[in-house]
N, C-alpha and C positions, 0 to 999 in steps of 0.2 A: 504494500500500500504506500503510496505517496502523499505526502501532506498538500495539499494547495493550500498554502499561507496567505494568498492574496484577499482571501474574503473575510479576515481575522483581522480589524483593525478595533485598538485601543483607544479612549480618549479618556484624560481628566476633568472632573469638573469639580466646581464648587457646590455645594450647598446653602441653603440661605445665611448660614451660618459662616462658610466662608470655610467650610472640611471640606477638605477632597475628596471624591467619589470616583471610581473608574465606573466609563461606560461602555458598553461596547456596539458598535456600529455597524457590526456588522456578524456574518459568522463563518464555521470551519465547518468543514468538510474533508474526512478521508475517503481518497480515488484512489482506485489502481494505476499504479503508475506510468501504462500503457493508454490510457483511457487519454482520448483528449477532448472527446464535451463531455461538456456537465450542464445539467439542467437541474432550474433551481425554483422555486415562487419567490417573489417581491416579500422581503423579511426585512424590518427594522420599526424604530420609532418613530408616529407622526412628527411631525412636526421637524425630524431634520432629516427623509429622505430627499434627497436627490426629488427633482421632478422628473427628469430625463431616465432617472431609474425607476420610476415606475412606470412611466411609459412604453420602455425597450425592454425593461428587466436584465440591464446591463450594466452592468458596477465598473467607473473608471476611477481614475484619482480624482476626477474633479467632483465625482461621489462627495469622496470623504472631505475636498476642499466646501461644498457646501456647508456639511453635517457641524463640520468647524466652524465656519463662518455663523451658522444659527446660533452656536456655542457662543461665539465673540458677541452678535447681538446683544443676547440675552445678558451676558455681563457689563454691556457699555449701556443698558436700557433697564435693565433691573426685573423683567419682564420674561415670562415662559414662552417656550417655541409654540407652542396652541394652547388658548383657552377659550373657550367657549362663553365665560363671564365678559367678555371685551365684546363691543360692537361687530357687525358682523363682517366689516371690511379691514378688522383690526386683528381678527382673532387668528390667524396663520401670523406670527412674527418676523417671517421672512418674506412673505408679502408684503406686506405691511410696508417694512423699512425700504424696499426695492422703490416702492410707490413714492414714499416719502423722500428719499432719495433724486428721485429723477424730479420733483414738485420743489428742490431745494440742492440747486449744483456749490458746486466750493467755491 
């Protein structure tokens, strides 16, 4: 069996508290090491998949550069990646700031 490590990624975060938590963003899977597809379903947390990966059900780096970027948000805004108590054009956090973003250039 071969490991595919690519679909194993780690991230830290905080807590409201400000303790560190691992998350994981993703997952693992043991192939045979001759095997070269894999088929998978759309697995992770709202609010920081990939849009493009649930569309394709295709994991790139810029996957896990989203997942991150939600993570930075949420620390620069003090605010969860989805809440449903927010308005309803508010309540995706990376929406959100995209929108907010382009309504307010540097």
């Amino acid at each position: 069996m071969g490991y595919l490590g690519t679909f194993l990624k780690v991230l830290t975060l905080l807590d409201e508290n400000y303790v560190a938590k691992v998350a994981n963003f993703g997952a693992s899977k043991l192939i045979p090491i001759n095997q070269i597809e894999l088929a998978t379903i759309v697995q992770g947390t709202l609010g920081y998949l990939d849009p493009e990966y649930l569309q394709t059900n295709q994991l790139t780096d810029k996957s896990d550069v989203y997942s991150f970027g939600v993570v930075l948000v949420e620390l620069l805004t003090g605010k969860k990646a989805l809440s449903f108590d927010r308005p309803e054009e508010e309540r995706n956090l990376a929406i959100y700031f995209r929108l907010w973003l382009s309504t307010h250039p540097p």
